[in-house]
Every structure is written in C-alpha cells, then in structure tokens.
C-alpha positions in Angstrom: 168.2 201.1 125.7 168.6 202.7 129.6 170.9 204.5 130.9 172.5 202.4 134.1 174.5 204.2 136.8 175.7 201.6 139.0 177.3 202.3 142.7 178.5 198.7 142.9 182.1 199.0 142.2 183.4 195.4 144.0 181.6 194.2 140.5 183.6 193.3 137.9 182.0 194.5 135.0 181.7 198.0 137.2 183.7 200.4 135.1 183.8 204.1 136.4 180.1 203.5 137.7 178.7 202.4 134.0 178.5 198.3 133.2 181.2 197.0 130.7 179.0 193.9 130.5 176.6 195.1 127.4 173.5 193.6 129.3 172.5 192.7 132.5 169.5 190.9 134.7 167.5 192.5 137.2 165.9 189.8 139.3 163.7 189.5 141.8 160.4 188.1 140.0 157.9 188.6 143.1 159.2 192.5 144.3 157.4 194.7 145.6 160.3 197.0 146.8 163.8 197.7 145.6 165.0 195.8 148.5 163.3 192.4 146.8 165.6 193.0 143.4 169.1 192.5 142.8 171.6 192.2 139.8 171.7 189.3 138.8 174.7 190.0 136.3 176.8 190.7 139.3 180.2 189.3 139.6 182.5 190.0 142.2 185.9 191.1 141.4 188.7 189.1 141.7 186.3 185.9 143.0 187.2 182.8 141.5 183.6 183.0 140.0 184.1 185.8 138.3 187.4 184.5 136.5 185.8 181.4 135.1 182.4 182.5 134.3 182.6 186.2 133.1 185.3 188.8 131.6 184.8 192.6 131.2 185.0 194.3 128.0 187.1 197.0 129.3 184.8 199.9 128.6 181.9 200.7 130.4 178.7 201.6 128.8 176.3 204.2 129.5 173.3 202.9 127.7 172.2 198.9 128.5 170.1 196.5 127.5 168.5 195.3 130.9 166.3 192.4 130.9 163.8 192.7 134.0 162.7 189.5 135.9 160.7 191.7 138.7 157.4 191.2 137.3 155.3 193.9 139.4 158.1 196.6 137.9 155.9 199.8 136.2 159.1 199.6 134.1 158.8 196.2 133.2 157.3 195.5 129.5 157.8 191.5 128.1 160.8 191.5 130.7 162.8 194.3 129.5 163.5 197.6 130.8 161.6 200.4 129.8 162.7 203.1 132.2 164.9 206.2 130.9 167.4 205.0 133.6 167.9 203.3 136.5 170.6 203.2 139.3 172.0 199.5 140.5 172.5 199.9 143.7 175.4 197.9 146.0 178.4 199.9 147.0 179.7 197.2 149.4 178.4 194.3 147.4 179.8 190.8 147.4 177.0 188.6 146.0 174.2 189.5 143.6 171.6 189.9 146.6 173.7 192.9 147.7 172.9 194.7 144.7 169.0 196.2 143.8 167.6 198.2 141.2 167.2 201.8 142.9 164.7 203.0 140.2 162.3 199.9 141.0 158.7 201.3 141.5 156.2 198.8 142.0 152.4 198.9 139.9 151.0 197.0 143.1 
C-alpha cells in the first residue's frame, strides 16, 4: 500500500490530511502532467452528493490502496499505485477536477 498525504481538506473523507476512505481513484487516463489527474474519490463536504453517495469511516489512514487510471504514470503497474507515496493535491477543492496527484511523473 502508499502512503497518501492529501491537502484537500473541503473532502469529506479528508481526515487530518490522511483519507478515511480505505481506497481511492486517481484519474486522468491520457496525463501527461499532474495538472491532467485528479481524485476521483473526491467528495465535497457537506454537498448533497457527498451525503447520499459516500460516508467517512471516521479515521483517516495513512497507508491506501490507490487504483491509478493515468495510464502514462511511471507509478502506474495494472492500474494500481506503486509509488512509496504520493500527495493529493486540492486545498481549495470543490469538485474532483480540483484535486491532482502531486507525485504524478509521466514515462512519456
């Protein structure tokens, strides 16, 4: 498993900067640069979305599974994440396209 920081605390699974989700998707299946990611896990806090479709376990984790859609990662093996750790990035984020993977590094 990685370990995943994550600076996108409008999410609700964000707990002290570590995912209480237990797994999360990092899209973005043609990116060639962080920008071109995002998490696709991501669920805004208090949205009506986020109460129907998703509920926090209440502890946030340090190591994740991470399934990995972006198909040029270097860290991407049979779409999971293979990198010691990566950062999600999205401080001010309200959708999942204001979110990336920081630790993206594209084998292009």
């Amino acid at each position: 498993m990685t370990i995943l920081t994550c600076s996108a605390t409008t999410c609700l699974y964000n707990e002290n900067h570590l995912c209480s989700r237990g797994e999360i998707e990092v899209t973005g299946e043609q990116a060639k640069s962080p920008d071109e990611t995002a998490c696709g896990s991501f669920r805004e806090r208090g949205s009506s979305a986020s109460n129907s479709t998703g509920s926090s376990s209440g502890c946030g984790c340090e190591k994740i599974q991470i399934d990995c859609k972006a198909q040029e990662c270097t860290y991407n093996s049979s779409c999971k994440c293979t990198a010691a750790a990566i950062d999600i990035a999205g401080q001010k984020a309200i959708t999942s396209q204001d979110t990336k993977c920081g630790t993206f590094s594209c084998q292009c």
